[in-house]
C-alpha positions in Angstrom: 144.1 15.1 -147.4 141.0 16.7 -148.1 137.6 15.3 -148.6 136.9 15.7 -151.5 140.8 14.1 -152.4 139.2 11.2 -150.2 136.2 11.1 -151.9 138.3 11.0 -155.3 140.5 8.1 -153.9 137.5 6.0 -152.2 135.5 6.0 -155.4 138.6 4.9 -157.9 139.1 2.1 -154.9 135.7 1.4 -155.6 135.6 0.9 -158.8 138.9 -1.1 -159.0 137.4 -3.5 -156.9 134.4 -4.0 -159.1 137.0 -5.0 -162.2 137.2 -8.4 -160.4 133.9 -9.6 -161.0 135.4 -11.1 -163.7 132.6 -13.8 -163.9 129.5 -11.4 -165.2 128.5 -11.4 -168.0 128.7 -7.9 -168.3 131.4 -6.0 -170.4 130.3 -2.5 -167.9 131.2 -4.9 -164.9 134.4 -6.5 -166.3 135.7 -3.3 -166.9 135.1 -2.0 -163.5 132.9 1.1 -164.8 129.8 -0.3 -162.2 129.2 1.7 -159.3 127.5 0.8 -155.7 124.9 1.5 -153.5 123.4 -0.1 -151.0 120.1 0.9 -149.9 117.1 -1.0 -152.1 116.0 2.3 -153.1 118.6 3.7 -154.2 118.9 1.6 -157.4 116.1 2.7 -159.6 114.5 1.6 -162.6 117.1 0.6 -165.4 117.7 2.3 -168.7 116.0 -0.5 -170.6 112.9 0.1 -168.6 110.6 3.2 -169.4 108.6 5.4 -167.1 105.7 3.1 -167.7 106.7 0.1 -166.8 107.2 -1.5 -170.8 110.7 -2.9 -171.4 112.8 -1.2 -174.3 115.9 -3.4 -174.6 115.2 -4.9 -177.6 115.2 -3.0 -180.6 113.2 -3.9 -183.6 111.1 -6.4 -180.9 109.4 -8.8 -182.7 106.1 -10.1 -180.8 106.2 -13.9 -179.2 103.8 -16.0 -177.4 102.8 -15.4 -174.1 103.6 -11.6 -174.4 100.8 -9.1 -173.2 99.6 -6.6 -175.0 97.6 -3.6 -174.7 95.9 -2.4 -178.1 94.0 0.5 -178.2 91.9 2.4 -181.3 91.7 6.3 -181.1 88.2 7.6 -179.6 86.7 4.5 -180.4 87.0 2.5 -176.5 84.9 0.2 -177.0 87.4 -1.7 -179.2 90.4 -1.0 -176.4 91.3 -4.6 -175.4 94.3 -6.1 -173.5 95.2 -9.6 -174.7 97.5 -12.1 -174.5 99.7 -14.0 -177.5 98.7 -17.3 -177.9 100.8 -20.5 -178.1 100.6 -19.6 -181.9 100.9 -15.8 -181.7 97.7 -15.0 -182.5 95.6 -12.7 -180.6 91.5 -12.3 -181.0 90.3 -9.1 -181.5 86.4 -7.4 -181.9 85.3 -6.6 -185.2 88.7 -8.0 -186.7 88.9 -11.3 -185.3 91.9 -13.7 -185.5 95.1 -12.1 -185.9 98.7 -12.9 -186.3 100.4 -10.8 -184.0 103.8 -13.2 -183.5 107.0 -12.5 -185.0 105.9 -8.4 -186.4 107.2 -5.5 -185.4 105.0 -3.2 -182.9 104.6 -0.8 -185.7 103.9 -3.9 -188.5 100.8 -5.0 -186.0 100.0 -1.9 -185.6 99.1 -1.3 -189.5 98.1 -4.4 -189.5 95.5 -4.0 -187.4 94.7 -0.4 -188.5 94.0 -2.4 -192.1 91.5 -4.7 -191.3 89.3 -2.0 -189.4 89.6 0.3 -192.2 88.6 -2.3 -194.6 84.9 -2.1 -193.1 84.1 -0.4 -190.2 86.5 2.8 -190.3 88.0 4.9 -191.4 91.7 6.0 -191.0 91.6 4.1 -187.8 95.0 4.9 -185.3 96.0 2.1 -183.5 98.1 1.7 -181.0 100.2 -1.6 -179.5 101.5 -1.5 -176.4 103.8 -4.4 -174.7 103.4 -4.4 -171.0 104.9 -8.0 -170.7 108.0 -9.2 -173.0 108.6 -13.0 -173.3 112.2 -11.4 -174.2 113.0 -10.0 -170.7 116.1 -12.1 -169.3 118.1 -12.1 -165.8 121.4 -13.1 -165.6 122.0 -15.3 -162.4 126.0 -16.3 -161.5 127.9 -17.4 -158.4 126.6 -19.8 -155.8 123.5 -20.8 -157.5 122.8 -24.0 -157.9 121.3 -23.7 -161.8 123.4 -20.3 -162.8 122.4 -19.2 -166.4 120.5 -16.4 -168.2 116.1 -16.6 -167.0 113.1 -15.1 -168.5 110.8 -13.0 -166.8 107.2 -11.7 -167.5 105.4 -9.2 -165.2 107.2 -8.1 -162.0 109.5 -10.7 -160.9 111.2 -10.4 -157.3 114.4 -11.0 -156.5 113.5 -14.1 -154.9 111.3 -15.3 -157.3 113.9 -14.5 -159.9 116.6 -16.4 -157.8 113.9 -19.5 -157.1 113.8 -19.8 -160.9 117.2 -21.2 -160.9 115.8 -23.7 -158.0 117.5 -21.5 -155.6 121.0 -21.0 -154.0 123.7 -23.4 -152.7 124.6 -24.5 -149.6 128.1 -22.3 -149.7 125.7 -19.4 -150.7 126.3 -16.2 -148.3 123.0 -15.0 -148.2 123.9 -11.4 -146.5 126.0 -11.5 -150.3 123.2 -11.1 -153.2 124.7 -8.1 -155.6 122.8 -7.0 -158.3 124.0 -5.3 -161.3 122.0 -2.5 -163.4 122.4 -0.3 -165.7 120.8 3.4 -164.6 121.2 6.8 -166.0 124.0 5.2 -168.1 126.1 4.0 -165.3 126.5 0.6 -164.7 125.7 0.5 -161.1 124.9 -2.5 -158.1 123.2 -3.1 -154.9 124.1 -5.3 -152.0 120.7 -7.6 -150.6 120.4 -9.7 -147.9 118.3 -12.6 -148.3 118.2 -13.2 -144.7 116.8 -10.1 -144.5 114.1 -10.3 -146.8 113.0 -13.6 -146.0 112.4 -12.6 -142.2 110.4 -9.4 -143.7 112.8 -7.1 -142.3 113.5 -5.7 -145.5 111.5 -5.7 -148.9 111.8 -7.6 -151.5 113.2 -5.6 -154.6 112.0 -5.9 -158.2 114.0 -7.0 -161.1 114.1 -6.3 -164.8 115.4 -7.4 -168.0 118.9 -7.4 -168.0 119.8 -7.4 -164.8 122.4 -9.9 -162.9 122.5 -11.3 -159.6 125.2 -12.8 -158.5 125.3 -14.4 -155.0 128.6 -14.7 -153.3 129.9 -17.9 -151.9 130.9 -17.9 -148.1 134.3 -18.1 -147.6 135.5 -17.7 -151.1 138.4 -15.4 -152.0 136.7 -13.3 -154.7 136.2 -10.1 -156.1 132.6 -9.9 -155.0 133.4 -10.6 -151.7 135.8 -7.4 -151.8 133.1 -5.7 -153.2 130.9 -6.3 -150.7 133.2 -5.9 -147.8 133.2 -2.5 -149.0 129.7 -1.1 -150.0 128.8 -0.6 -146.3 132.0 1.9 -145.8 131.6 3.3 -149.1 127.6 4.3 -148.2 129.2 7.2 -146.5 129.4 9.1 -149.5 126.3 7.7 -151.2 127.9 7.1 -154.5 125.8 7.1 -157.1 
């Protein structure tokens, strides 16, 4: 058998395995259509997350409290501010002053905005909103956790900080076992962590985003993750991706 007929067989293996994860909340990772690597670096960025840094999984996002924005007016910098939503979803801005940025649209606060400029000081102002934190960014955390459920996140959020959120792991945690679950290019891929690892500062200590889910295996347990990570190390071989 050759090896690319290897390849072929390893890789459906791979994916059959994944199916089991049965407990995500993911439809991609029920069906088995996730993919793995292992190295930290090798899981980028996920769809939801642009080449900036903003989140974009939320359509139509509505602005909340506590979300970060920068707002910026064309050639006119003097009036470029970055400011955060208040308990009340209002922001405070030069020349305009109190304004109710909760619950629009990026585009409605935009105009918004635009309006009350061009009501007195200029004319045909372009504004421009930018969310660099979302109050609507969530991680998914499952398996031996010892408060699993779905956690927001604002700013860059580790995996350990994401995972101490949920006041940590349990006792039957395997800590070599932490997979998380992203969505990259459009394929629904994971990565094996080792908190062990990270902890001693032998290895880094990855990022998360919106949308993500970690699940942390249980030691001992019969379960599909624990297939799954029994074989990420021999499937690295072929660096699937």
């Amino acid at each position: 058998m050759n090896s690319l007929v290897l390849r072929s067989v390893f890789a459906a293996l791979l994916l059959s395995l994944l199916a089991a994860c049965a407990t995500s909340t993911s439809n991609s990772v029920r069906s088995g259509t996730a993919k793995a690597v292992t190295a930290t670096n090798d899981l980028g960025a996920p769809d939801s997350t642009s080449a900036a840094g903003a989140y974009t999984g939320a359509s139509e996002y509505r602005v909340g409290a506590q979300d970060l924005l920068e707002i910026s007016v064309f050639q006119v910098e003097e009036l470029n501010r970055t400011v955060r939503v208040n308990s009340n979803g209002q922001i405070t801005l030069p020349l305009v002053g109190m304004v109710q940025a909760g619950g629009k649209t990026v585009q409605e606060l935009e105009a918004e905005i635009a309006g009350k400029l061009d009501e007195s000081f200029l004319q045909n102002p372009q504004v421009s909103v930018f969310v660099t934190e979302f109050t609507s960014q969530r991680v998914t955390l499952e398996g031996a956790i010892k408060k699993p459920g779905i956690y927001p996140i604002t700013g860059k959020t580790s995996l350990l900080q994401a995972i101490a959120q949920a006041e940590g792991v349990t006792e039957l945690a395997n800590l070599d076992g932490v997979v998380v679950f992203r969505t990259v290019e459009g394929q629904r891929m994971a990565a094996v962590f080792s908190l062990n690892q990270i902890r001693s500062g032998d290895a880094a200590d990855p990022q998360v985003y919106g949308d993500d889910i970690i699940v942390v295996d249980q030691s001992g347990a019969k379960t599909g993750l624990q297939k799954v990570l029994q074989a990420v190390p021999f499937f690295n071989l072929f660096r699937v991706y």
